[in-house]
C-alpha positions in Angstrom: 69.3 184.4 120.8 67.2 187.4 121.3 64.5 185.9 119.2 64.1 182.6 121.3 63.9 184.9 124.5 61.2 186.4 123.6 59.7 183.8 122.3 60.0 182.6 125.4 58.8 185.5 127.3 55.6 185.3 125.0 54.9 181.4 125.7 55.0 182.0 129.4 52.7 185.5 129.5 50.4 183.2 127.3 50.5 180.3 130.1 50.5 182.4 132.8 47.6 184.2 131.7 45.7 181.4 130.8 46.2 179.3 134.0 45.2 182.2 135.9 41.9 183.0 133.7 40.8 179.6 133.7 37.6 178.7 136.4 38.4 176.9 139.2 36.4 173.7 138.2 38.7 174.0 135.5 41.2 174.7 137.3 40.8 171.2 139.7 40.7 169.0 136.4 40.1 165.5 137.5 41.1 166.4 141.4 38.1 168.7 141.4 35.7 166.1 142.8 35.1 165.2 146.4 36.8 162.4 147.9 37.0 161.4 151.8 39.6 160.5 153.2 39.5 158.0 156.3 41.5 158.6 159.2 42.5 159.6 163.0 42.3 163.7 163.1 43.4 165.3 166.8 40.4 165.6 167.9 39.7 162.1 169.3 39.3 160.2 165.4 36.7 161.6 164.2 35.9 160.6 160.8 37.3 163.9 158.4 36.0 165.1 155.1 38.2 166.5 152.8 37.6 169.7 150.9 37.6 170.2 147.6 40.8 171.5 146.3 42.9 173.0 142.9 45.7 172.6 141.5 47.0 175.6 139.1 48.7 173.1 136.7 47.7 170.5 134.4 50.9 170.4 131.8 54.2 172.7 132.2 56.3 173.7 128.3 59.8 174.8 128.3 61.9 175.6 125.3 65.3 173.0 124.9 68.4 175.3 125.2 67.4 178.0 127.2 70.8 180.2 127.6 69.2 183.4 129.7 71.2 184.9 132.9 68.4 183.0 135.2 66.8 180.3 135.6 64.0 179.2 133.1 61.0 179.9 135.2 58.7 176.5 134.9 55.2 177.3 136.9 53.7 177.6 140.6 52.3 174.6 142.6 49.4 176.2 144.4 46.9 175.1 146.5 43.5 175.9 147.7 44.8 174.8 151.3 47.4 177.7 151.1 46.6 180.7 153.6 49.8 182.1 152.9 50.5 181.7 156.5 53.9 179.6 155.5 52.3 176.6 157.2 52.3 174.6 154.1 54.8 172.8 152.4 55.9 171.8 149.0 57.5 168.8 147.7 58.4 167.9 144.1 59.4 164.1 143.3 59.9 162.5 139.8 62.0 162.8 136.6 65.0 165.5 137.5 63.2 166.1 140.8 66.0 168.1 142.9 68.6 168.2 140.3 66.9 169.4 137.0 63.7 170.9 138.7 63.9 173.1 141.8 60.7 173.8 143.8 60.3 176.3 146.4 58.9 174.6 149.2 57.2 177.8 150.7 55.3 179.7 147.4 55.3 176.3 145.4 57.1 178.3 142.1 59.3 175.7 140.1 62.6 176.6 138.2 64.7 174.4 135.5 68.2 174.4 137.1 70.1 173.1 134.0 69.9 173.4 130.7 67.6 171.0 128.7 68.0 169.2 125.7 65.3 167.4 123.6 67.0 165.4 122.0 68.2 163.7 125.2 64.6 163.6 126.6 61.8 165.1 125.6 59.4 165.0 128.7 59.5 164.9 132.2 57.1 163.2 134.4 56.9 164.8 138.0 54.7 164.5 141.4 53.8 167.0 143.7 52.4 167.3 147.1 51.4 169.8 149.3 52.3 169.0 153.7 51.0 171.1 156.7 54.5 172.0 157.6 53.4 171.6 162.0 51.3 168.2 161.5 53.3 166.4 158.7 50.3 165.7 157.0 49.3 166.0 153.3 46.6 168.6 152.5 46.3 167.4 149.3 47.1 164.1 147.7 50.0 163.3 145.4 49.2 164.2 141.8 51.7 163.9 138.4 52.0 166.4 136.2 54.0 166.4 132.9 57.2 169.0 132.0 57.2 168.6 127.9 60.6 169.9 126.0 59.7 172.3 123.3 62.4 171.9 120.4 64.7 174.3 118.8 66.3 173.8 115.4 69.4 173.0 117.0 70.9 170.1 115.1 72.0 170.2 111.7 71.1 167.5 108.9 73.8 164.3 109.3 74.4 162.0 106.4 74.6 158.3 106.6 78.3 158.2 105.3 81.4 160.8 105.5 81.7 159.3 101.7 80.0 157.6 99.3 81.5 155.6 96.4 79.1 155.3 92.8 80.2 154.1 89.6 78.1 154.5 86.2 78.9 153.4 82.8 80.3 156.2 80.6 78.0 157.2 78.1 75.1 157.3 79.4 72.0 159.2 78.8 71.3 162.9 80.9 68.8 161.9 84.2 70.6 158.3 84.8 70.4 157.9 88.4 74.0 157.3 90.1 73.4 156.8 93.7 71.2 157.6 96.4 72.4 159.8 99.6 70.9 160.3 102.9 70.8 162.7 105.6 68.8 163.1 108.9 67.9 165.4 111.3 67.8 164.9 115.0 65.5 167.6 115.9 62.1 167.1 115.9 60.2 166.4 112.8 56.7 166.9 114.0 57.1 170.2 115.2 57.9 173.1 112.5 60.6 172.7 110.0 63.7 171.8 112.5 64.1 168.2 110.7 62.7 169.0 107.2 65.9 168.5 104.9 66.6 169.5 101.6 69.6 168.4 99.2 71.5 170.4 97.0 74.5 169.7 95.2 77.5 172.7 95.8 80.0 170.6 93.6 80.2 168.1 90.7 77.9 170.3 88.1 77.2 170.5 85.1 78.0 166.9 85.1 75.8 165.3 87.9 72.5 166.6 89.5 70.5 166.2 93.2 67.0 165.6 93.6 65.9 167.9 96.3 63.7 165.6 98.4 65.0 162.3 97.6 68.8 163.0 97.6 69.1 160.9 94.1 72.1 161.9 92.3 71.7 161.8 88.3 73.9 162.6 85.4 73.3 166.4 84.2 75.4 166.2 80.5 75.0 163.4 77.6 78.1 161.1 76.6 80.5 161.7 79.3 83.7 159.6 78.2 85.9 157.8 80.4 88.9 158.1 77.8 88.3 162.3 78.5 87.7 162.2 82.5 87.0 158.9 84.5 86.6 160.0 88.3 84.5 162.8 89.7 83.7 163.7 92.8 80.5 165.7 93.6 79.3 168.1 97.2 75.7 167.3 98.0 74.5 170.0 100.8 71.5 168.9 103.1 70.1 171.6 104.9 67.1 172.0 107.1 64.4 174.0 107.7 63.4 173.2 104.6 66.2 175.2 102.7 65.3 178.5 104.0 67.7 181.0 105.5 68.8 180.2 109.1 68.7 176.3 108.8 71.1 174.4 109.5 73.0 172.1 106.8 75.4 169.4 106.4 78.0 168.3 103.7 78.9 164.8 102.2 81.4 164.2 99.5 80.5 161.4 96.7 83.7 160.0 94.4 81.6 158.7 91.3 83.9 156.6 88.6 82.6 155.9 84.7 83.2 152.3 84.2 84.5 151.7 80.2 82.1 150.5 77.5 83.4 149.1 74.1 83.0 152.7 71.7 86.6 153.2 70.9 87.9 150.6 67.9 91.6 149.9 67.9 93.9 151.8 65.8 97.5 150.9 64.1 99.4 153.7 65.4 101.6 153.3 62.1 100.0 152.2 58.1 103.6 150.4 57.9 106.0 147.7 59.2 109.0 146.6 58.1 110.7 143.5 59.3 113.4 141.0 58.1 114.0 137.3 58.1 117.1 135.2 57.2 116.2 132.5 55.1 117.9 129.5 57.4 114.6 130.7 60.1 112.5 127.6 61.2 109.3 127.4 61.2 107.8 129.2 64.5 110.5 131.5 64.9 109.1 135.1 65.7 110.3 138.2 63.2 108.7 141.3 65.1 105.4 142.5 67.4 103.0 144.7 66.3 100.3 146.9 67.9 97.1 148.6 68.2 95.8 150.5 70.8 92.6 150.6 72.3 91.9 153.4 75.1 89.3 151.3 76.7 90.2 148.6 79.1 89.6 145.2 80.0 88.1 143.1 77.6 86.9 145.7 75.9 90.2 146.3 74.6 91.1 143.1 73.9 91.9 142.5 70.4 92.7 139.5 67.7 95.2 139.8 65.2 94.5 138.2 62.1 96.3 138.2 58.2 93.7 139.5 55.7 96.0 138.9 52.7 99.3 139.0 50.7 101.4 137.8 48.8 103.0 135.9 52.3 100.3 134.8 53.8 101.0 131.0 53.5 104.4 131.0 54.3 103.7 133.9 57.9 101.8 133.6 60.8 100.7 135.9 63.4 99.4 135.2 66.5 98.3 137.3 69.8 100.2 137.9 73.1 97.1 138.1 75.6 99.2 139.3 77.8 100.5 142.5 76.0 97.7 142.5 73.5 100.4 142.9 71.0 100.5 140.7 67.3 104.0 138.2 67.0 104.2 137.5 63.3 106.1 134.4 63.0 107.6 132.0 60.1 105.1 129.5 58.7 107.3 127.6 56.1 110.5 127.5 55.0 111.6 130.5 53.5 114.1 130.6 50.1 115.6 134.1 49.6 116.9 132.8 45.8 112.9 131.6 45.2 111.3 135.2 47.1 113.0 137.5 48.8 110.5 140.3 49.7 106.8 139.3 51.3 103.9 141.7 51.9 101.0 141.1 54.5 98.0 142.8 55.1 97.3 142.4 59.1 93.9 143.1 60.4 93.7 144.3 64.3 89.4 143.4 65.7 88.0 143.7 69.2 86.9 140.5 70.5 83.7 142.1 72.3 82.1 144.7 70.2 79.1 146.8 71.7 76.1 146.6 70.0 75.4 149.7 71.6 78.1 151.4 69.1 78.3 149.8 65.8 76.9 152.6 64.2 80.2 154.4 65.2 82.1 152.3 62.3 83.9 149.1 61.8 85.7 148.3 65.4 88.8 147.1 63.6 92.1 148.7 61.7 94.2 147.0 59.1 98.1 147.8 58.4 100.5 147.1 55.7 103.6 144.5 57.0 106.8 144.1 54.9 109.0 141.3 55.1 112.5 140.9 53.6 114.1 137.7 53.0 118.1 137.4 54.2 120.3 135.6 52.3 122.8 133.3 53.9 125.3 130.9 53.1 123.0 127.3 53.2 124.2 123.9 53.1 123.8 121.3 50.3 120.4 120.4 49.6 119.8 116.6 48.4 117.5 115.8 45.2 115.7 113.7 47.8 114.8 113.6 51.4 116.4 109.5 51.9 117.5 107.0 48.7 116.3 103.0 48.3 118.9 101.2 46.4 118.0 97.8 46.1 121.3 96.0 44.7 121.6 91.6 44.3 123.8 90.1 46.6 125.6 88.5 44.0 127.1 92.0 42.6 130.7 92.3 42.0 133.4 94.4 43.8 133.5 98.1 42.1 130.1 97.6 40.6 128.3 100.4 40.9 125.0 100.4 42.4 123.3 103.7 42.8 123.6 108.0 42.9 122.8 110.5 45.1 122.3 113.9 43.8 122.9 117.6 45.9 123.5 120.8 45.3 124.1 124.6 46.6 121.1 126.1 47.1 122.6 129.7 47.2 123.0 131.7 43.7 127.0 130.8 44.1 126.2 127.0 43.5 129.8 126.4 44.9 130.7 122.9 44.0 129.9 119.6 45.9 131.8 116.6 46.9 130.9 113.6 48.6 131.4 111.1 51.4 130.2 108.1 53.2 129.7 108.6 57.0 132.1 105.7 58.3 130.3 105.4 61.3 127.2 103.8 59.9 129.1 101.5 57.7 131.9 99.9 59.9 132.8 97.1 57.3 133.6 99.4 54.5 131.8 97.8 52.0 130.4 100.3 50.2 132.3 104.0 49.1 131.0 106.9 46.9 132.9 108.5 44.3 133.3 111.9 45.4 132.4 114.4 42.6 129.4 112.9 41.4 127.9 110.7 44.3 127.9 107.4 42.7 127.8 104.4 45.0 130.0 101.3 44.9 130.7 98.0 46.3 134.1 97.5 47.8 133.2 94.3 49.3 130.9 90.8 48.7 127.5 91.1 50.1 125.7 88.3 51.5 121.9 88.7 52.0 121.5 85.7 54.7 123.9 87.0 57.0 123.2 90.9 56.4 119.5 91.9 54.3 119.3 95.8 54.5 122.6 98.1 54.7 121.6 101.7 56.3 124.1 104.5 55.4 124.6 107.9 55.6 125.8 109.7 52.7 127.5 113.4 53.5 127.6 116.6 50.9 130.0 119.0 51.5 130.4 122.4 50.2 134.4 122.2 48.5 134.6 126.3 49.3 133.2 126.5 52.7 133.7 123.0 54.2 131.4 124.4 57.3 128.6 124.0 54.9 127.3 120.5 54.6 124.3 118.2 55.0 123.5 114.3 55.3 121.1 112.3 53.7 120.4 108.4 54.5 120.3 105.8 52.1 119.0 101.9 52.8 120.4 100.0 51.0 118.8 96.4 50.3 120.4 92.9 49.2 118.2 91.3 47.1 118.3 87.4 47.3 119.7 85.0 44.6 119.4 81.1 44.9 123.1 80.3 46.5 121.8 78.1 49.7 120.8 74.1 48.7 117.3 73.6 51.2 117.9 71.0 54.2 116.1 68.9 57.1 114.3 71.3 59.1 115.7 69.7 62.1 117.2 66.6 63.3 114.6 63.3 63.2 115.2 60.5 65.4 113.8 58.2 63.5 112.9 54.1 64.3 111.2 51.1 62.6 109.7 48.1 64.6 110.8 44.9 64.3 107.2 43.4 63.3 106.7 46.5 61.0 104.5 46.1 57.8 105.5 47.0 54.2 103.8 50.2 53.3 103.8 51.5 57.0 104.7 55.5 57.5 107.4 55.6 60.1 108.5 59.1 59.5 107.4 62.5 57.8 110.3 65.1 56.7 110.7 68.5 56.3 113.2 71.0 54.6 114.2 74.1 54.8 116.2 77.4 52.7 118.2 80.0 53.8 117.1 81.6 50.5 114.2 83.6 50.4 112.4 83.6 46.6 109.7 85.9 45.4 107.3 83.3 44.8 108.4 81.3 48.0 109.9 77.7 48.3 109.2 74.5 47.1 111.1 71.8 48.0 111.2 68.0 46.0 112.3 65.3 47.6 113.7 61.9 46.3 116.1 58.7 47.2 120.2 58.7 46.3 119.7 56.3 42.9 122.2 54.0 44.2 120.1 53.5 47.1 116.8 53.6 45.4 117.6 49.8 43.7 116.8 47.1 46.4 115.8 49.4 49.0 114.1 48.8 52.2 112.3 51.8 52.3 110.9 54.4 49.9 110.1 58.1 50.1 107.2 59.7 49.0 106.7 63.2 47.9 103.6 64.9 49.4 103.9 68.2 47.7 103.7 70.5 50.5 107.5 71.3 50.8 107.5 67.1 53.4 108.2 63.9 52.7 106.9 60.6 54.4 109.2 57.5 54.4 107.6 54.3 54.1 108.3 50.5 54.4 109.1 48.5 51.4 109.1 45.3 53.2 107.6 42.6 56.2 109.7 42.5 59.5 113.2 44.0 60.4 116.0 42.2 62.8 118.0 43.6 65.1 120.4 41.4 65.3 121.0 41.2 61.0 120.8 45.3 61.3 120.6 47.5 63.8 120.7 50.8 62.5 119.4 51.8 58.4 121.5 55.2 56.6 118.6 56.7 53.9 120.6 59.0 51.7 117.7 61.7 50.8 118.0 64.0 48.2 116.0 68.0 48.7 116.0 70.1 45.8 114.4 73.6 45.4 112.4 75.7 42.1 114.4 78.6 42.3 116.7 79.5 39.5 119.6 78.2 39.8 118.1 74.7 41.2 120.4 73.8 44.6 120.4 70.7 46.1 121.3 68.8 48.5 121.8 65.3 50.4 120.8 64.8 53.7 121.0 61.4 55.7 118.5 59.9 57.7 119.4 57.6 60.8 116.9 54.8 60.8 117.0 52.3 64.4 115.4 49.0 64.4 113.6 48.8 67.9 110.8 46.0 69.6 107.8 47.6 69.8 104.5 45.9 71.4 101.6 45.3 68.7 100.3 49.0 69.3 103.8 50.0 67.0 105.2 51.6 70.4 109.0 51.4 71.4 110.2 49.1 73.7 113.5 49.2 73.7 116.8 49.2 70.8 119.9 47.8 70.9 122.7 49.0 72.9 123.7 51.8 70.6 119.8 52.8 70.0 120.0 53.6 73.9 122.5 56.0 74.0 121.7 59.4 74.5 121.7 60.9 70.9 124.2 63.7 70.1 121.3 66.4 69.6 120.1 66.2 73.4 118.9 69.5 74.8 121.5 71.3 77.1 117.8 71.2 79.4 117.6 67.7 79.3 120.9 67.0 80.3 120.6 69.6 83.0 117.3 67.8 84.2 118.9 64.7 84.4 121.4 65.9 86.1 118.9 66.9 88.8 117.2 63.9 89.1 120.4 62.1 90.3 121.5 64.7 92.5 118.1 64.6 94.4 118.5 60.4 94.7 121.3 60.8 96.6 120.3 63.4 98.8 117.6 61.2 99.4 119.9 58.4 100.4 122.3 60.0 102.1 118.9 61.8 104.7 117.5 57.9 104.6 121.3 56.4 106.1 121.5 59.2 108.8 117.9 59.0 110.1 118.4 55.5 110.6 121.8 55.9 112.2 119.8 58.2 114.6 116.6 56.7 115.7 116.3 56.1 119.1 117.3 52.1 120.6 114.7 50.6 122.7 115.1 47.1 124.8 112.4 44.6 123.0 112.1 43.8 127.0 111.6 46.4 129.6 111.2 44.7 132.5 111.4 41.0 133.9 107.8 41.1 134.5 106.4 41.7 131.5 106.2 38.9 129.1 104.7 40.0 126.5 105.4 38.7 123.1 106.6 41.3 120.9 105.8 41.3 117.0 108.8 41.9 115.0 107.5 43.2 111.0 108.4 40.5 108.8 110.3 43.1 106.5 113.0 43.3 108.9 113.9 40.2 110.9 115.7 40.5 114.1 117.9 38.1 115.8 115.5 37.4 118.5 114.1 38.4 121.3 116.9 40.4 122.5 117.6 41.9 119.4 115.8 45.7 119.2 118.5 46.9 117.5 117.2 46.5 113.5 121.0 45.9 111.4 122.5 49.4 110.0 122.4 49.3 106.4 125.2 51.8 106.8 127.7 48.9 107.5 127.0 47.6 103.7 127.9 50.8 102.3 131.3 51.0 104.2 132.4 48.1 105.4 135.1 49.8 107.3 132.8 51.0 110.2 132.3 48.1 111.5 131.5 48.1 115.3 133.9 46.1 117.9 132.4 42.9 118.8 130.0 42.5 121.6 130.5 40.2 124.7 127.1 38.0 124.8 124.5 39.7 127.5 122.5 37.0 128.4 125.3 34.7 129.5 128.5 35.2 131.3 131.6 33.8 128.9 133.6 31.2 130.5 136.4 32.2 128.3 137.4 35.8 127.3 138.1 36.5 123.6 140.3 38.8 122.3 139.1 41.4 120.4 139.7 41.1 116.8 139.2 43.3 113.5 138.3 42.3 110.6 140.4 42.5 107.7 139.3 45.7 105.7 137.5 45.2 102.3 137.3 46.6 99.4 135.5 49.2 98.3 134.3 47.3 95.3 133.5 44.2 96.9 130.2 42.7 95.8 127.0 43.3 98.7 125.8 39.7 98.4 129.7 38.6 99.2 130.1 40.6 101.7 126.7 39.1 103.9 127.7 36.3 103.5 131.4 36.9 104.8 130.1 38.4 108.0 128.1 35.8 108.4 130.5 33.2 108.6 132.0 35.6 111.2 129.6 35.7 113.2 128.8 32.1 113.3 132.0 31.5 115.0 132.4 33.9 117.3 130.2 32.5 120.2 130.9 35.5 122.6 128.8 38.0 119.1 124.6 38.8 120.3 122.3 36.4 118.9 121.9 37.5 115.7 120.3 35.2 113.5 120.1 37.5 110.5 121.6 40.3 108.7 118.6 41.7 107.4 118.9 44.4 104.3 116.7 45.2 101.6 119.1 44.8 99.0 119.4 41.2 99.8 117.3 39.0 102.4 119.1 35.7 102.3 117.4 32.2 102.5 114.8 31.7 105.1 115.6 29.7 108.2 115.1 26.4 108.4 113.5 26.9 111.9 110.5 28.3 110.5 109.0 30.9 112.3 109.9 31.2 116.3 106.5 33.5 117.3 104.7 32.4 119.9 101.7 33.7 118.2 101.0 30.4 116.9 101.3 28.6 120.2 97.5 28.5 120.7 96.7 27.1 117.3 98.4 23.5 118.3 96.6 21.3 120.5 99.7 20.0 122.3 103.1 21.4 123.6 105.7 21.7 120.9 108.7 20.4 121.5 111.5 22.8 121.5 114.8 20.3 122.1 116.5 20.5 118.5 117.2 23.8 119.9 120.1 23.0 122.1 121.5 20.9 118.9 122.3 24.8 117.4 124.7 25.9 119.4 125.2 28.2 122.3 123.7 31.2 120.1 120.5 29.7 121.0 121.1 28.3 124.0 118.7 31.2 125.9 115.8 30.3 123.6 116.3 26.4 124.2 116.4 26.8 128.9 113.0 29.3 127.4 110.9 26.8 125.5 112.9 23.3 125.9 112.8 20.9 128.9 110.3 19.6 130.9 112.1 19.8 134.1 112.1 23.6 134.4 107.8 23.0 133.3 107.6 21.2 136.7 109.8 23.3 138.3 107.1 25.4 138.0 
């Protein structure tokens, strides 16, 4: 503190005395020069000219930080216009004007009030004027003068981080650079040596080193392992002043970590490993883990675990857990204490991602002995084979013996063995085993058509330790022997026209065998002897297992023969030859002269016994969709809507009647209901006639019921008759149906469509010779008084 007051004291002597030894053309600067100012003085306006004035400042210094018992003593504002009389005034305006800058209005001397700090602002920028205190008026014109902030080392070096975090691979070479760290100083840097920093390191040596000017950190020591120390954390100092006593400094803390590099190879921690296996262990099953260890990390310590050699190594395995980097030896084959009972493997441990960097260190693998022992345990019977084929003909007898099965103990006891035949698989009992030496016989017939392959299980027990036991299957297969005679493939409907030619081919046969030989079948074919003399037809062998049967003669008659039996005899090539006799139905049909069927006789038209269950269904069908079809026919005609042929008396229009379905006139729009013919029961009551009033009124009367079974044509022309006597019925002239029309009437045709054709009128009198019925049609078209009537 004393030290910056006197520097202090000696900056201002120095300023002091120089502003006061400096001339006064000097002393005006740029305001030295004469300048005239225009303007209304008191005594009456007369122009004034303004006399050349000084100022004693051009630039003011104070030091930041300035802690003495007074005020810090800036400079004098002093004019040439100053009697020291008190009549002048001054005023100080700009930066801190009033609050950081205090001017004496009456000698002009300016103090710093407060306490300044560079950092915050490093110059001021002020304007001063000087006023005749009685007229108001400036003496002098406002001029700016600059207050700059000398600086003190008064802030120490900061770094960019509290901490920095740096990693480096271990094992790496002395002057490897880690990290870079950074301070700064907010004093300033163009003035002495307040901001010049330097770095040094207080902690992490002899490890790590600092580069003074830089602030690079670097390793100090060759090979530092991670496996001996992975973190360290290292004190860089930066200090200003440029490191000399009396700066200023500042600390930051750096946490550097060595990341792992591949240089340590795994080791076995043990030369030996003992495990043990019982024999009855599957494949894949695991016996024991083994490990090396690697003090590196990551991948670098990953390792594969491999089997060198041995006496074991077909028959182990050993694979790596990823997970736990740890070897799982595991069975490879079936092992057989009485074959081998102890196994020795020589496992090999390798990293999976060597450093170049370090081979020269040696091999980065280790290798261990591994012992296995072989359990014994009590096993099961083990059969000669892993499944038996015992092919056996189909014509053996009962208690023959077909085939053997052969097991035994594995184990050094070789307890005894006894057999059995797993019922389940052979339900029938037909074949059984002879307990102490696994032979197979037949306790039953075979047949190879109904049954060709026989799968069954054969068990072998241990007779000590009944636990113990094993299966084996055996197929079995019937071999085939000529027992079945060949017969028609299938059944032939077979006919011969009546206008047939001799030699003509009016079927082609077929055969088959429920036999199967080795060289496959051939089938002969030939006519029953007795039949063969005076036959009408012949047979004849094509050699490809079918026959075709000819005509021996001109013509055949239905009515000398209907139907023709052809005994055939079908014989096979297999040893023993079987035979047999089939019969083939021939019918004698008309055909037209292209040899197609017409028709047969009555029993040729029969359905034939071999008709498809489908056909028959189809049929079936066929009719049930007929009368469905009838039965919507009858009610849509029982339903459709009755219109009068005439609507009105006006309208005299002829009406056309289709010729299909004759009416009974003009006043017949009702077409006859065919439903009447089907049940003559519904008949309706009779009608009074419409056109005419009766003169007499019938009794209603039914008609006796008929029967069911009456004949159609009968029953027309019953109702006819009816009808034809009852006078009081609607002219009905017809009972149209399309079963049965009838005769035509002897009337002709009644249209009047024909009416223009003639030349004349026609004379319509013969029409009141037929009776009331057409009495209406006969007042219509007969008599020529109602023509002059009109």
């Amino acid at each position: 503190m004393r030290t910056y007051t006197f520097l202090s004291i000696l900056l201002w002597s120095y300023m002091f005395h120089t502003i006061h030894m400096m001339p006064a053309q000097k002393r005006t600067n740029k305001y030295s020069r004469s300048e005239r100012i225009t303007g209304l003085s008191e005594n009456g306006g007369k122009a004034l000219h303004r006399t050349k004035r000084g100022w004693m400042w051009n630039q003011f210094f104070l030091l930041e930080e300035y802690t003495g018992p007074d005020t810090q003593y800036v400079g004098k504002l002093h004019t040439d216009q100053d009697k020291g009389d008190g009549n002048l005034k001054y005023i100080l305006t700009g930066d801190g004007a009033g609050s950081l800058f205090i001017i004496d209005e009456n000698t002009g001397d300016i103090h710093a009030a407060k306490k300044l700090d560079r950092e915050e602002k490093s110059l001021y920028v002020l304007r001063a004027k000087a006023i005749d205190r009685k007229t108001g008026r400036q003496v002098e014109p406002e001029s700016e003068f600059i207050i700059k902030i000398h600086d003190i080392n008064d802030n120490e070096p900061k770094f960019t981080k509290e901490m920095y975090i740096a990693s480096i691979p271990e094992m790496s070479g002395v002057g490897t650079s880690v990290i870079q760290v950074t301070a700064t100083d907010a004093d300033d840097a163009n003035y002495g040596n307040s901001a010049k920093v330097v770095y040094s390191i207080l902690q992490g040596q002899p490890y790590f080193s600092v580069d003074p000017e830089t602030g690079i950190i670097k390793t100090a020591l060759p090979d530092m392992s991670r496996e001996n120390r992975e973190q360290y954390q290292v004190v860089i100092q930066a200090k200003d002043m440029g490191g000399q006593m009396g700066g200023l400094s500042g600390t930051t803390t750096v946490n550097i970590t060595l990341t792992d590099v591949n240089n340590n190879p795994p080791r076995f921690p043990q030369s030996t490993y003992q495990f043990s296996s019982p024999e009855s262990a599957q494949p894949g099953t695991p016996l024991g883990r083994i490990k090396a260890n690697d003090p590196d990390v990551g991948e670098n310590a990953e390792i594969e675990y491999s089997i060198s050699n041995g006496d074991g190594s077909d028959m182990f395995d050993i694979v790596t857990d990823k997970d736990t980097r740890e070897g799982i030896i595991t069975v490879k084959k079936h092992l057989d204490f009485e074959n081998k009972m102890l196994y020795a493997l020589k496992v090999e441990a390798t990293n999976t991602h060597p450093d170049p960097r370090f081979l020269q260190l040696g091999p980065f693998k280790d290798t261990a002995l591994v012992k296995i022992s072989v359990e014994d345990i009590d096993e099961p019977p083990v059969f000669s084979r892993p499944w038996y084929l015992i092919e056996v003909d189909e014509d053996a007898k009962e208690g023959s013996i077909i085939g053997q099965v052969v097991a035994q103990d594995p184990d050094i006891t070789k307890n005894a063995i006894k057999y059995s035949v797993d019922r389940h698989t052979d339900l029938d009992r037909i074949f059984n085993i002879y307990s102490g030496n696994g032979s197979l016989f037949l306790s039953k017939p075979l047949d190879r058509e109904e049954t060709p392959w026989h799968n069954i299980t054969v068990i072998a027990t241990e007779i000590n330790n009944p636990k113990q036991s094993s299966q084996i299957p055996v197929f079995i297969r019937i071999l085939d022997i000529n027992d079945h005679a060949p017969e028609f493939a299938k059944y032939y409907e077979t006919f011969v026209c009546e206008n047939a030619k001799a030699g003509q081919l009016i079927q082609t046969v077929s055969a088959v065998d429920k036999d199967e030989p080795p060289r496959g079948h051939k089938f002969f074919f030939e006519l029953v002897p007795e039949f063969a003399v005076h036959a009408n037809f012949s047979i004849v062998d094509n050699k490809d297992n079918t026959a075709a049967i000819m005509t021996r003669r001109n013509g055949y008659s239905r009515s000398k023969m209907s139907t023709y039996l052809l005994p055939i005899i079908i014989f096979d090539n297999d040893y023993p030859i079987q035979s047999s006799t089939a019969t083939l139905t021939i019918r004698v049909c008309s055909c037209d002269s292209w040899g197609n069927m017409q028709s047969c006789n009555a029993e040729a038209l029969l359905l034939p016994a071999g008709l498809s269950t489908g056909a028959l269904v189809a049929i079936l069908l066929c009719i049930i969709i007929l009368l469905v079809l009838v039965v919507l026919f009858t009610a849509l005609k029982r339903q459709r809507k009755k219109e009068p042929l005439i609507i009105s008396k006006d309208d005299v229009r002829d009406n056309i009647v289709t010729y299909n379905d004759e009416g009974g006139g003009e006043e017949d729009t009702q077409a006859f209901d065919i439903g009447t013919l089907r049940n003559p029961e519904a008949r309706e009551e009779s009608k009074m006639r419409r056109d005419v009033i009766p003169e007499t009124i019938f009794q209603i009367r039914r008609t006796a019921p008929l029967w069911e079974n009456i004949d159609v044509q009968d029953f027309i022309h019953r109702r006819l008759k009816e009808n034809d006597l009852d006078p009081a019925a609607p002219p009905y002239d017809s009972l149209a149906t399309y079963a049965y029309e009838g005769n035509d009437s002897i009337a002709n045709s009644l249209s009047s469509l024909e009416s223009l054709t003639t030349e004349g009128n026609q004379d319509y009198d013969y029409l009141s010779d037929w009776g009331p019925r057409f009495k209406k049609l006969a007042d219509m078209y007969g008599g020529e008084e109602d023509s002059d009537r009109d």
